[in-house]
MOPAC internal coordinates of N, CA, C and O (Angstrom, degrees):
PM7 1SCF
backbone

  N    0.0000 0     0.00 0     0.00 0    0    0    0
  C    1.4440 1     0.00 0     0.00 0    1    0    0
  C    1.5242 1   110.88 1     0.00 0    2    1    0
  O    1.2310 1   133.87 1   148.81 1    3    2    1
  N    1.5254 1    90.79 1   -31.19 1    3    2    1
  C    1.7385 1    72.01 1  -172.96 1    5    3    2
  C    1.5932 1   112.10 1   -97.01 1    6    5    3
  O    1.2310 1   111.22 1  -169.30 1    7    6    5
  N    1.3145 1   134.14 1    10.70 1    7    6    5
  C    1.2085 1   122.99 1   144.51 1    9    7    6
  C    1.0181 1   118.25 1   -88.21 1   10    9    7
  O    1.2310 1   102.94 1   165.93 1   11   10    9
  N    1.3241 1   148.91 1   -14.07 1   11   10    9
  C    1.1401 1   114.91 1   159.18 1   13   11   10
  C    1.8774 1   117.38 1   -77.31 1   14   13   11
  O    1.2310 1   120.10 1  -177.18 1   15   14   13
  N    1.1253 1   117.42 1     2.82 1   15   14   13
  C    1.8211 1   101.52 1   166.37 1   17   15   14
  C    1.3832 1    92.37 1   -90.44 1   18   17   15
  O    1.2310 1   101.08 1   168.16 1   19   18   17
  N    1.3717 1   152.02 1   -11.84 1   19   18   17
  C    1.2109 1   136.48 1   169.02 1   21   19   18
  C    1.5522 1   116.52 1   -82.89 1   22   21   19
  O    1.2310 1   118.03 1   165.58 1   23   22   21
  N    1.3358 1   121.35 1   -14.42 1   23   22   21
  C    1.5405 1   126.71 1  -163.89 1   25   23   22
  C    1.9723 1    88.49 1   -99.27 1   26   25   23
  O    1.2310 1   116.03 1   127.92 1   27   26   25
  N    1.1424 1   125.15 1   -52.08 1   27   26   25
  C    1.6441 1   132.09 1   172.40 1   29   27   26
  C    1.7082 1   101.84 1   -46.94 1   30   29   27
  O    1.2310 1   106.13 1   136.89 1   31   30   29
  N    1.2271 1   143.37 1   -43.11 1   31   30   29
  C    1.5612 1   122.78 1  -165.85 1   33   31   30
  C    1.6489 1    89.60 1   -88.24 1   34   33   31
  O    1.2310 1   103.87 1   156.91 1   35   34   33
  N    1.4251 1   147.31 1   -23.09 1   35   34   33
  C    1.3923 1   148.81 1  -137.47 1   37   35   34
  C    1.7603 1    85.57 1  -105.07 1   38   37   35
  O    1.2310 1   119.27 1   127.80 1   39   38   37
  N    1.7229 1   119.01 1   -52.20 1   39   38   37
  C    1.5721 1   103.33 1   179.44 1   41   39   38
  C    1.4015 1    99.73 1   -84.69 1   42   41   39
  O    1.2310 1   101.06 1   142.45 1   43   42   41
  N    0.9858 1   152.05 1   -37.55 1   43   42   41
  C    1.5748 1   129.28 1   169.88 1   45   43   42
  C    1.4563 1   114.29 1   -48.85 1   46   45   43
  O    1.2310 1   109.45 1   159.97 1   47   46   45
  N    1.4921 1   137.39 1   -20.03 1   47   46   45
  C    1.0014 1   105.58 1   179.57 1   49   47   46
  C    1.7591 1   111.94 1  -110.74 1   50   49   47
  O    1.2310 1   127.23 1   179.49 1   51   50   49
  N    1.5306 1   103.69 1    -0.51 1   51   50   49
  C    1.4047 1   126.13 1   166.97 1   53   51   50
  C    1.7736 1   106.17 1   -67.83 1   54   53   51
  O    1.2310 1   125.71 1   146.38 1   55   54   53
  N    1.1459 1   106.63 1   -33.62 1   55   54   53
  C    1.4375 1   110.66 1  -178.02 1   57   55   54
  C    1.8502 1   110.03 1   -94.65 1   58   57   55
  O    1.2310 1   135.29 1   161.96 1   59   58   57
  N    1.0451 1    88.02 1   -18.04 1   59   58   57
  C    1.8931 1    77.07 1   173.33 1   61   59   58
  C    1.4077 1   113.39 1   -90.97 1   62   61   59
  O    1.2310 1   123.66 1   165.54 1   63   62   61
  N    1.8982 1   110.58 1   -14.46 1   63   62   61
  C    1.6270 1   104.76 1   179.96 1   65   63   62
  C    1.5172 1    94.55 1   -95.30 1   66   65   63
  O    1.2310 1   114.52 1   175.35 1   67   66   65
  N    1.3482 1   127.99 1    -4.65 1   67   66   65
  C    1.8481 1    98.63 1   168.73 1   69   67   66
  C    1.7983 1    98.10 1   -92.50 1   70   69   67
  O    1.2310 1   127.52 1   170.02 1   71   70   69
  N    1.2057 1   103.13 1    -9.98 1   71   70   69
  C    1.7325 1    91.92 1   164.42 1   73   71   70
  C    1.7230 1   119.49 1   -66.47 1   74   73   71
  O    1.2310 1   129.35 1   122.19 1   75   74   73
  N    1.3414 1    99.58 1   -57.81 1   75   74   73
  C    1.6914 1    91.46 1   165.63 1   77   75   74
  C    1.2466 1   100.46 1   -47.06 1   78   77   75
  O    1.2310 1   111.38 1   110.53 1   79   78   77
  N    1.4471 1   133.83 1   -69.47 1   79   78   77
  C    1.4253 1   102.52 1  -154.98 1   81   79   78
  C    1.3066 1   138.15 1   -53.35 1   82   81   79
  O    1.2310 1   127.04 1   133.26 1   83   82   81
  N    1.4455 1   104.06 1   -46.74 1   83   82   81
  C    1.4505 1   112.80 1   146.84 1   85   83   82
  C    1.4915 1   130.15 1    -4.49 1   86   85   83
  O    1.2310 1   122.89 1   118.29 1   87   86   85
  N    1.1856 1   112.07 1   -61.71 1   87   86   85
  C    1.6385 1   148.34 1  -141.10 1   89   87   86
  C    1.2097 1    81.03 1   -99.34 1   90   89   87
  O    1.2310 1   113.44 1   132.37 1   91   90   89
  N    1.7304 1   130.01 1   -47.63 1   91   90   89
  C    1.5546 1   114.39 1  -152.91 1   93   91   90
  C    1.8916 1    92.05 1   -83.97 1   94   93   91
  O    1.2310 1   134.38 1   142.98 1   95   94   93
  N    1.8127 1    89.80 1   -37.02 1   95   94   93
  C    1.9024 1    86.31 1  -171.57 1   97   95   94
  C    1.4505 1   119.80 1   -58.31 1   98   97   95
  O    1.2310 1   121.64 1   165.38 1   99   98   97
  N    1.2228 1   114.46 1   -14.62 1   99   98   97
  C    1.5960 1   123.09 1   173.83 1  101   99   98
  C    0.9835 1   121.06 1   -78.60 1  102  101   99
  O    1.2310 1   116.89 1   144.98 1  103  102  101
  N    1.5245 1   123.52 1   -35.02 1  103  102  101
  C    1.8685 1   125.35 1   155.48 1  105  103  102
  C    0.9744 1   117.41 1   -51.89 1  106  105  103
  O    1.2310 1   118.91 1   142.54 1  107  106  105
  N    1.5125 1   119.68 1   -37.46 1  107  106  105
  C    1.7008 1   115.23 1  -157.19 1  109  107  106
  C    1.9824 1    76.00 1   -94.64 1  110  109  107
  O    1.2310 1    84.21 1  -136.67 1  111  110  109
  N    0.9861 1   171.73 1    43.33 1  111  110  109
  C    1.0970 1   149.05 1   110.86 1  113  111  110
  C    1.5567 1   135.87 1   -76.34 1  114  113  111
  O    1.2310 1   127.80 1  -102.69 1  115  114  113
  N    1.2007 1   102.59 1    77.31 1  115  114  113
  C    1.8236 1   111.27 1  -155.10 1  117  115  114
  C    1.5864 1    94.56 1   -77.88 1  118  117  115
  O    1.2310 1   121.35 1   -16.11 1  119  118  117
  N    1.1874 1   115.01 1   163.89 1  119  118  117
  C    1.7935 1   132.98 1   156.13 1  121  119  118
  C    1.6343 1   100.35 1   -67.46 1  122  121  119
  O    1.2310 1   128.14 1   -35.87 1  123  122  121
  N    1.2096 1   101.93 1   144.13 1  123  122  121
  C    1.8150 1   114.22 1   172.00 1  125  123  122
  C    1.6536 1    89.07 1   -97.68 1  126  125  123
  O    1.2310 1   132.42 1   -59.22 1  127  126  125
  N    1.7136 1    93.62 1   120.78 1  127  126  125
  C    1.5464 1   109.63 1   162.20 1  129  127  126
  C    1.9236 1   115.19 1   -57.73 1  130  129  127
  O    1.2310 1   122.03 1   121.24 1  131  130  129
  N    1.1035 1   113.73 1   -58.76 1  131  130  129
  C    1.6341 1    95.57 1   176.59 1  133  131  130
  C    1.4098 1   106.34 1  -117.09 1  134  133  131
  O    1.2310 1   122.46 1   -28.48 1  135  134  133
  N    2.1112 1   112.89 1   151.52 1  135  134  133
  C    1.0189 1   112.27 1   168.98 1  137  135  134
  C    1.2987 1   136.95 1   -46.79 1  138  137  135
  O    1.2310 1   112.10 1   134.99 1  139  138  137
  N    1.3206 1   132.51 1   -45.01 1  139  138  137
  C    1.4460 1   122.89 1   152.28 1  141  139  138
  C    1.4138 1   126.88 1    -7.09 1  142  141  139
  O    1.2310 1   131.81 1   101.67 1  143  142  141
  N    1.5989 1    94.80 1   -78.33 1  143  142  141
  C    1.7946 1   100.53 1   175.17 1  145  143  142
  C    1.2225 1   118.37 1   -42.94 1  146  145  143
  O    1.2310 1   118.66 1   137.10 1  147  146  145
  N    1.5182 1   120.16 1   -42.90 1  147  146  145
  C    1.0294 1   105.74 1  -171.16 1  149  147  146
  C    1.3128 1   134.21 1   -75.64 1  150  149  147
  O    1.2310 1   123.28 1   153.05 1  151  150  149
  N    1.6809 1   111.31 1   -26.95 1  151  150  149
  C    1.1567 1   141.12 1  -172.43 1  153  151  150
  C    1.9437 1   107.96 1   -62.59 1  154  153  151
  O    1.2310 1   131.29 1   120.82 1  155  154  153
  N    1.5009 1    95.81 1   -59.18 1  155  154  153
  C    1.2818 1    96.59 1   173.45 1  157  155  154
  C    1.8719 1   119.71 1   -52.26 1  158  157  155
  O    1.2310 1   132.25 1   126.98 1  159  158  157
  N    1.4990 1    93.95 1   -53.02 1  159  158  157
  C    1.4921 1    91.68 1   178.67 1  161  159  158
  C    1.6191 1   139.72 1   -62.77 1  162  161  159
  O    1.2310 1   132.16 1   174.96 1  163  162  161
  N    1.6807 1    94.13 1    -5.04 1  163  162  161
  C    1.2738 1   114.60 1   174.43 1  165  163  162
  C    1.7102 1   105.04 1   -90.47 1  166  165  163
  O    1.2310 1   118.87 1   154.58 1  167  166  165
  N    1.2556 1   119.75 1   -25.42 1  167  166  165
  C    1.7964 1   102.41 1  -158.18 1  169  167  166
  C    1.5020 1    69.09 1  -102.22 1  170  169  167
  O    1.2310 1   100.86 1   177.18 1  171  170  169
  N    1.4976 1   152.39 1    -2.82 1  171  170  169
  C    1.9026 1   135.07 1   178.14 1  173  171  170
  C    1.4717 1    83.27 1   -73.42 1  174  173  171
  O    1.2310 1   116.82 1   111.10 1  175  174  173
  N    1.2096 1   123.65 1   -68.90 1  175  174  173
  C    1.3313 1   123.49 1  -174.62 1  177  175  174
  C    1.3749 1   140.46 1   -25.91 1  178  177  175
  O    1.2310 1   131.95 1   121.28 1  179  178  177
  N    1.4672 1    94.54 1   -58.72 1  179  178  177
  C    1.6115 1   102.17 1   174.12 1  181  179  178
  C    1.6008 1   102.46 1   -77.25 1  182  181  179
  O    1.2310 1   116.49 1   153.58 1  183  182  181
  N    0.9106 1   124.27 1   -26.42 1  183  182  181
  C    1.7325 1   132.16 1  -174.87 1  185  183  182
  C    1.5317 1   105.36 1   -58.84 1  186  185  183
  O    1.2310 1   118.03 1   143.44 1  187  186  185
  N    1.3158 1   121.36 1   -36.56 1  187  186  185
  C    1.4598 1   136.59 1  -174.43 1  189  187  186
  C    1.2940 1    96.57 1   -69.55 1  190  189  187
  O    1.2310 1   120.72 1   100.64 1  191  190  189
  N    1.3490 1   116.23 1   -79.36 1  191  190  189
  C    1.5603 1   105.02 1  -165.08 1  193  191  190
  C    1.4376 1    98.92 1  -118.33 1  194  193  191
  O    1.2310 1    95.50 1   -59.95 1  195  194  193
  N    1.3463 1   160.54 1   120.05 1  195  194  193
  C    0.9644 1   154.83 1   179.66 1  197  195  194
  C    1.9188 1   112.80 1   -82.91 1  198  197  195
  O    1.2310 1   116.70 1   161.07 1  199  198  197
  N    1.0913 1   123.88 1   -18.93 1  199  198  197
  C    1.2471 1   130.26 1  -156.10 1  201  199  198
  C    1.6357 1   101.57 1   -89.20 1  202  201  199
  O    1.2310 1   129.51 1   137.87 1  203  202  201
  N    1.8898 1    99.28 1   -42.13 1  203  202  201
  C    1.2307 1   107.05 1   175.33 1  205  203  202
  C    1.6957 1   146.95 1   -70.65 1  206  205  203
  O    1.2310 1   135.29 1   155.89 1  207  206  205
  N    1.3592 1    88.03 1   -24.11 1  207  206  205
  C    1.6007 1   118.94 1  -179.83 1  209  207  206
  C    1.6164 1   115.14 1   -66.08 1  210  209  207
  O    1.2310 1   119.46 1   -42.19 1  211  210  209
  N    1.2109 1   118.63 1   137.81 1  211  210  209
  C    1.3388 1   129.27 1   176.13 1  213  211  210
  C    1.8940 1   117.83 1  -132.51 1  214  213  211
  O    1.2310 1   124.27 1   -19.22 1  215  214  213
  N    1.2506 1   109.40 1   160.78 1  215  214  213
  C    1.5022 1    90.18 1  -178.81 1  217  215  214
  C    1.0675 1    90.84 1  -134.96 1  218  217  215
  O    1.2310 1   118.47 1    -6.01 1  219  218  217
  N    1.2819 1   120.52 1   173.99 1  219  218  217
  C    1.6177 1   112.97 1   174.03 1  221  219  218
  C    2.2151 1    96.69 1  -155.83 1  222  221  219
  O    1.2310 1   127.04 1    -0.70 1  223  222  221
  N    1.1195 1   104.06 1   179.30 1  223  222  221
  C    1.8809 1    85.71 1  -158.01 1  225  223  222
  C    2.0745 1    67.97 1  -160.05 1  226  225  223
  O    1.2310 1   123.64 1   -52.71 1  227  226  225
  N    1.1801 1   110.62 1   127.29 1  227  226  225
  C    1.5861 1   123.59 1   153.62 1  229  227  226
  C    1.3389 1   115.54 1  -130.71 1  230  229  227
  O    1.2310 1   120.11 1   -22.68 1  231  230  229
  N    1.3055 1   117.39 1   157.32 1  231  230  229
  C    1.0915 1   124.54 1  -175.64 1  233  231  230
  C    1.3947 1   106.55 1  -131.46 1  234  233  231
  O    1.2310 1   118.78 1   -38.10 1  235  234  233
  N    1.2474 1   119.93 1   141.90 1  235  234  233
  C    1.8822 1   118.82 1  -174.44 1  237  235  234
  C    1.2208 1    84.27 1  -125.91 1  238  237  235
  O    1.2310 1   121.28 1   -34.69 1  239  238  237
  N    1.5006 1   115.15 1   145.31 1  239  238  237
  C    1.6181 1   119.73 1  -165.08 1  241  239  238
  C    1.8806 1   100.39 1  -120.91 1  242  241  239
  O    1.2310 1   128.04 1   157.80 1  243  242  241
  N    1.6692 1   102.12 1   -22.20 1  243  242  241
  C    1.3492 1    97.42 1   175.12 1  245  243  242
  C    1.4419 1   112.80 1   -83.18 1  246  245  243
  O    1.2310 1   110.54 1   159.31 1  247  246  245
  N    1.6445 1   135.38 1   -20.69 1  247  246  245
  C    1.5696 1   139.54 1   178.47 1  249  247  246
  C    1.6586 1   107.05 1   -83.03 1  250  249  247
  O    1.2310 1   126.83 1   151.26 1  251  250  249
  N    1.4368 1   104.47 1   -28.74 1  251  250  249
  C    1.6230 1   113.10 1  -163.57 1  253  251  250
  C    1.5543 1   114.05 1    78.47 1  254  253  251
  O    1.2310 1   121.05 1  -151.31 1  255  254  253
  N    1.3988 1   115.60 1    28.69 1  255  254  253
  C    0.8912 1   105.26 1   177.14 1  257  255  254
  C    1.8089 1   123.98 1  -130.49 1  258  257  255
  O    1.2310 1   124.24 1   -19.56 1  259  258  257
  N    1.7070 1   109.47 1   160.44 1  259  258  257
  C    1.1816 1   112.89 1  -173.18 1  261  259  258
  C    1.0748 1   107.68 1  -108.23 1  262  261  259
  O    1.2310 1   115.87 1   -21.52 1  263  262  261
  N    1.3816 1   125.44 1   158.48 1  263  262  261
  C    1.3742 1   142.02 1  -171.74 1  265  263  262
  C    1.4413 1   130.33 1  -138.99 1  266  265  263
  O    1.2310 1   123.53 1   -76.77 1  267  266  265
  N    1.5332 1   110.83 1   103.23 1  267  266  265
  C    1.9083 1   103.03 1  -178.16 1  269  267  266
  C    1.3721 1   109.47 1  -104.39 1  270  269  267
  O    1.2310 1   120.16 1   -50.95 1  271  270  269
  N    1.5660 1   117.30 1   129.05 1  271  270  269
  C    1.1749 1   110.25 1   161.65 1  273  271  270
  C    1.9790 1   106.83 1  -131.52 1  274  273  271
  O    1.2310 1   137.91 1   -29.24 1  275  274  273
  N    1.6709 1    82.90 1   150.76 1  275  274  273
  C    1.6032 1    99.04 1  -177.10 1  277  275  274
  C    1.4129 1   110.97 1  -106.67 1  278  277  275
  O    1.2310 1   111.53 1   -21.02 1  279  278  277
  N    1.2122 1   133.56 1   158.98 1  279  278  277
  C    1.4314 1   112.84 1   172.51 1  281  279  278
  C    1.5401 1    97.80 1   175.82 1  282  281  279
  O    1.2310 1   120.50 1   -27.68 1  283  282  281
  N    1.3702 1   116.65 1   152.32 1  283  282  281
  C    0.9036 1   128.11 1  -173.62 1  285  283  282
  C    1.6650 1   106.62 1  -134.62 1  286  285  283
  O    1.2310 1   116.21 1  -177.36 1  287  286  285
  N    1.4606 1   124.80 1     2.64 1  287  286  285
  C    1.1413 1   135.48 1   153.72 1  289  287  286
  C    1.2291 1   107.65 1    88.91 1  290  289  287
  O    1.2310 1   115.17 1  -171.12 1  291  290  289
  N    1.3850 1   126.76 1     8.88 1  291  290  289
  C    1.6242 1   135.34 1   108.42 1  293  291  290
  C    1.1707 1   151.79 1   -43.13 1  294  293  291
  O    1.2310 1   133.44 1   124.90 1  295  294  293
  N    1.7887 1    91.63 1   -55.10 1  295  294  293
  C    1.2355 1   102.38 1  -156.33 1  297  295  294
  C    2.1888 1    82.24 1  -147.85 1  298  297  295
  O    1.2310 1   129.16 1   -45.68 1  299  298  297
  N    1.3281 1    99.96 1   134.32 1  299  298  297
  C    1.4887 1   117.68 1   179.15 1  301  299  298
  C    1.2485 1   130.60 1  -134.64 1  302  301  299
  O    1.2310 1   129.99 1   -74.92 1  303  302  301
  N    0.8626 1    98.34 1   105.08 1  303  302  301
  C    1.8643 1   116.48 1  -171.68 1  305  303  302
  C    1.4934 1   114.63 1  -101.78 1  306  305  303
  O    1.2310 1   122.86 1   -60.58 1  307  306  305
  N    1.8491 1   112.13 1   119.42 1  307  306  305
  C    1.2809 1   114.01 1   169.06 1  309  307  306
  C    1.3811 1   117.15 1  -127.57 1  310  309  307
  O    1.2310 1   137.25 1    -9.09 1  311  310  309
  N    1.3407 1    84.20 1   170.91 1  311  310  309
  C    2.0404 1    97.61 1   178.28 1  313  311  310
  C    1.6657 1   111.64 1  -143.30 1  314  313  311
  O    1.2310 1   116.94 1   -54.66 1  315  314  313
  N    1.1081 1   123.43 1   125.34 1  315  314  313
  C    1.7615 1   110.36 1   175.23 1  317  315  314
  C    1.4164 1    91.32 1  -133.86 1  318  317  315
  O    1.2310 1   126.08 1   -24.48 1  319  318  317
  N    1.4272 1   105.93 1   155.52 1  319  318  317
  C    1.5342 1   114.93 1  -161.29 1  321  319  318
  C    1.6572 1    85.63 1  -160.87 1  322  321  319
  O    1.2310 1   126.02 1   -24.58 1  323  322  321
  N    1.5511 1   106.04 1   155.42 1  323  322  321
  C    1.3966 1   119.04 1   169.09 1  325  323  322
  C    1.4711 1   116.95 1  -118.01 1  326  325  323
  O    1.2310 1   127.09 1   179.11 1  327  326  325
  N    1.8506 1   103.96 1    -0.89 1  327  326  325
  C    1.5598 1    95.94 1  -164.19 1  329  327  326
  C    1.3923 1   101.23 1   -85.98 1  330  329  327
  O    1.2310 1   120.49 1    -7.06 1  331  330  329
  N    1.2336 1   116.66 1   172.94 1  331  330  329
  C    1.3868 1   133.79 1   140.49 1  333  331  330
  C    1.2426 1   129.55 1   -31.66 1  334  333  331
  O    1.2310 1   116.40 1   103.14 1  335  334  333
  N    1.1445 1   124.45 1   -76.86 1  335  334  333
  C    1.5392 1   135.98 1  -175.81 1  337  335  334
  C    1.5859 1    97.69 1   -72.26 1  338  337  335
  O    1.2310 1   105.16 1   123.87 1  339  338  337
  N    0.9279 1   145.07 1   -56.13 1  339  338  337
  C    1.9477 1   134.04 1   164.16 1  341  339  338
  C    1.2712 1   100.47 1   -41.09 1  342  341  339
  O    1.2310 1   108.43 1   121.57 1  343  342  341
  N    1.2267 1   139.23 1   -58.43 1  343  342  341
  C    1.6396 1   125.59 1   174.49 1  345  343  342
  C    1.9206 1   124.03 1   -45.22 1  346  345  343
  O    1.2310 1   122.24 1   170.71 1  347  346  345
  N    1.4681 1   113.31 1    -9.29 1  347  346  345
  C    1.2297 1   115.40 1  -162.04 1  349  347  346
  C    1.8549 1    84.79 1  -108.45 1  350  349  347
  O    1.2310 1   133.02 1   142.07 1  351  350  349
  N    1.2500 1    92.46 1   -37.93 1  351  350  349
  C    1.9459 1    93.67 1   177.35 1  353  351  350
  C    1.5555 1   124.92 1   -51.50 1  354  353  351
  O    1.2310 1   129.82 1   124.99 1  355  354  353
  N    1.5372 1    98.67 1   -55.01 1  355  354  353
  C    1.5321 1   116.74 1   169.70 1  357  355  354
  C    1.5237 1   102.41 1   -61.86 1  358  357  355
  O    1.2310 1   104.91 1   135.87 1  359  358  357
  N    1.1902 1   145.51 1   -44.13 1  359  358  357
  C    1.2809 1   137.31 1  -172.15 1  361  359  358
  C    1.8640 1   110.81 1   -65.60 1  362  361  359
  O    1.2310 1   126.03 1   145.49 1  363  362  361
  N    1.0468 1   106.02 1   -34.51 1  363  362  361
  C    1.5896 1   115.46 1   173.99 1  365  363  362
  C    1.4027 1   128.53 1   -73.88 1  366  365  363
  O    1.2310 1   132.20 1   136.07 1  367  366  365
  N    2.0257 1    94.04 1   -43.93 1  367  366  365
  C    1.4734 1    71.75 1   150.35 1  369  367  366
  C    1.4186 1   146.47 1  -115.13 1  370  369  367
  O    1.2310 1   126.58 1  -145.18 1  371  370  369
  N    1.2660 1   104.95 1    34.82 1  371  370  369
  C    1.5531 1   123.23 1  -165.61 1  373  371  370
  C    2.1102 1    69.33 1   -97.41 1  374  373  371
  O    1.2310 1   123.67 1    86.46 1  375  374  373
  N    0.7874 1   110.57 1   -93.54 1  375  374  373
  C    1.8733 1    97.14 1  -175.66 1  377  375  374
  C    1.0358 1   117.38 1   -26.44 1  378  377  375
  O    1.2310 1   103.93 1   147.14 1  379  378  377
  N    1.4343 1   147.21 1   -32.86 1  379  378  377
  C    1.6050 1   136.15 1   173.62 1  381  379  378
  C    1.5261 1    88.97 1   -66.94 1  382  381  379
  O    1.2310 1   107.25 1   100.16 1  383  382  381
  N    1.2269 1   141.36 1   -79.84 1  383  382  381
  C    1.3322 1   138.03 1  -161.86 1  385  383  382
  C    1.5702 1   109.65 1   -47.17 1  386  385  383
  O    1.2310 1   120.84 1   130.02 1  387  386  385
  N    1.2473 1   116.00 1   -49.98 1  387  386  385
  C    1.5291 1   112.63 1  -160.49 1  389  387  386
  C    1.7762 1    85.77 1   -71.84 1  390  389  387
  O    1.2310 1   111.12 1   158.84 1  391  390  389
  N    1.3903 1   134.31 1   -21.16 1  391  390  389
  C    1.4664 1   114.00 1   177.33 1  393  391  390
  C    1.6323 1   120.73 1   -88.77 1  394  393  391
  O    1.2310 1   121.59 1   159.65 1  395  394  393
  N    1.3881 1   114.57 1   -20.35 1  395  394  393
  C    1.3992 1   120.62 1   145.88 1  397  395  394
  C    1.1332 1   126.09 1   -56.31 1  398  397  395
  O    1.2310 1   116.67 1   151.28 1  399  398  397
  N    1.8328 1   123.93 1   -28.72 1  399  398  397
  C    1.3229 1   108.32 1   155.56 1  401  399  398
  C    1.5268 1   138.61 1   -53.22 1  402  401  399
  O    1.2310 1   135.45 1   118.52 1  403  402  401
  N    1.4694 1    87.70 1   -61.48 1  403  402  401
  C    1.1478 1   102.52 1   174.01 1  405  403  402
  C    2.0929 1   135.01 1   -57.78 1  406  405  403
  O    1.2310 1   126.01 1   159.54 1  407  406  405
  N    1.6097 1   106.05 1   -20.46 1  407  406  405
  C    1.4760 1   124.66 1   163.17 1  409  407  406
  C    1.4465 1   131.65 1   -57.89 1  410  409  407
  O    1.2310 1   132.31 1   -46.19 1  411  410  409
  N    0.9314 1    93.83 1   133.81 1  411  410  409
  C    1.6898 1    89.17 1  -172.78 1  413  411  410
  C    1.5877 1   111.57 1  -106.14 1  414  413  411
  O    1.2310 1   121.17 1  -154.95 1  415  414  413
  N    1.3679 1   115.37 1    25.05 1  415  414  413
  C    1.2820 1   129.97 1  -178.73 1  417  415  414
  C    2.1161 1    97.70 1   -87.56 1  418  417  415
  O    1.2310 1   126.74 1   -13.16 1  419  418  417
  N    1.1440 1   104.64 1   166.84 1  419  418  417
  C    1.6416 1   117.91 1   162.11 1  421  419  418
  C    1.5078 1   113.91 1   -45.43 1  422  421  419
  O    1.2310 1   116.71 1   -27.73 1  423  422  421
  N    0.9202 1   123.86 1   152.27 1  423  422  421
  C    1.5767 1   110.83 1  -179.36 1  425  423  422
  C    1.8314 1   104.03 1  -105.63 1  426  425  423
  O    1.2310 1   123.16 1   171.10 1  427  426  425
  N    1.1637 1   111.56 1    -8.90 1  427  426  425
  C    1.4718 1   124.91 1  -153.52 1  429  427  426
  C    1.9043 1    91.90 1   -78.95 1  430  429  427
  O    1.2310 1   119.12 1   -50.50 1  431  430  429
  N    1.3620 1   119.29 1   129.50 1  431  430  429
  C    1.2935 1   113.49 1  -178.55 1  433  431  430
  C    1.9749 1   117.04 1    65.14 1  434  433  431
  O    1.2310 1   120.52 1  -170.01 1  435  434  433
  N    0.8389 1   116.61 1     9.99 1  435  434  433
  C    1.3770 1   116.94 1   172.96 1  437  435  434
  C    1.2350 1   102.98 1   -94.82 1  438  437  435
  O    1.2310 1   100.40 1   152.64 1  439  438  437
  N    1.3024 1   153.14 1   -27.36 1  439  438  437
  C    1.7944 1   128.87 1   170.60 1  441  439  438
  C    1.1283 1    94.48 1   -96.22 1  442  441  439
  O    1.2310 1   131.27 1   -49.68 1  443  442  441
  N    1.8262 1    95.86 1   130.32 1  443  442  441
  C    1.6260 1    97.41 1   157.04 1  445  443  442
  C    1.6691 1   114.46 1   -95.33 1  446  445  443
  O    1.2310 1    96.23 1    25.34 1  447  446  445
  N    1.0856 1   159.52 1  -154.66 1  447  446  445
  C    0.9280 1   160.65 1   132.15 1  449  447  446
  C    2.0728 1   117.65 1   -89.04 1  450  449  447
  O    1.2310 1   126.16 1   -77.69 1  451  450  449
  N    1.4651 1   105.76 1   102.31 1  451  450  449
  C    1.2654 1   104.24 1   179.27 1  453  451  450
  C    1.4189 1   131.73 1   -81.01 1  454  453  451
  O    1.2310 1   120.10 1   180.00 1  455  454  453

């Protein structure tokens, strides 16, 4: 009995510091103010480790808005945009990447930036 009232205060407070962390890793994941930035920092990313990287693309239909995120579960990079012409950007390069996934060529020097 009496380890477990000593083992209950040790995961409650084990579980509230991966909550901060949590909490802190979600601050440090800002939106990239212009496409550029983001673009580049997305193909350094996947360029690093390719195996690790994931993308994921949402759409909110009540804000009008789109959403790219890259991440390799380090490091998380976003962009949300409502325009038009940023929606044609993200579509291009969500296809350069998803065809570097799929290639069985070197990855080294294969995105250029257009």
């Amino acid at each position: 009995m009496c380890c477990s009232e000593d083992s209950e205060p040790f995961r409650l407070i084990q579980t509230n510091s991966l909550t901060e962390k949590y909490l802190s890793f979600v601050k440090t994941m800002p939106y990239f103010q212009t496409w550029e930035e983001f673009a580049r920092a997305a193909e350094k990313l996947y360029l690093t480790d390719p195996m690790k990287v994931r993308v994921v693309l949402k759409y909110r239909h009540c804000d009008g808005n789109l959403c790219i995120k890259v991440t390799d579960n380090a490091v998380c990079l976003q962009y949300k945009t409502d325009q038009a012409q940023d929606v044609k950007k993200i579509e291009k390069l969500h296809g350069k990447l998803m065809r570097l996934m799929v290639s069985k060529e070197t990855h080294s020097g294969a995105m250029e930036t257009d």
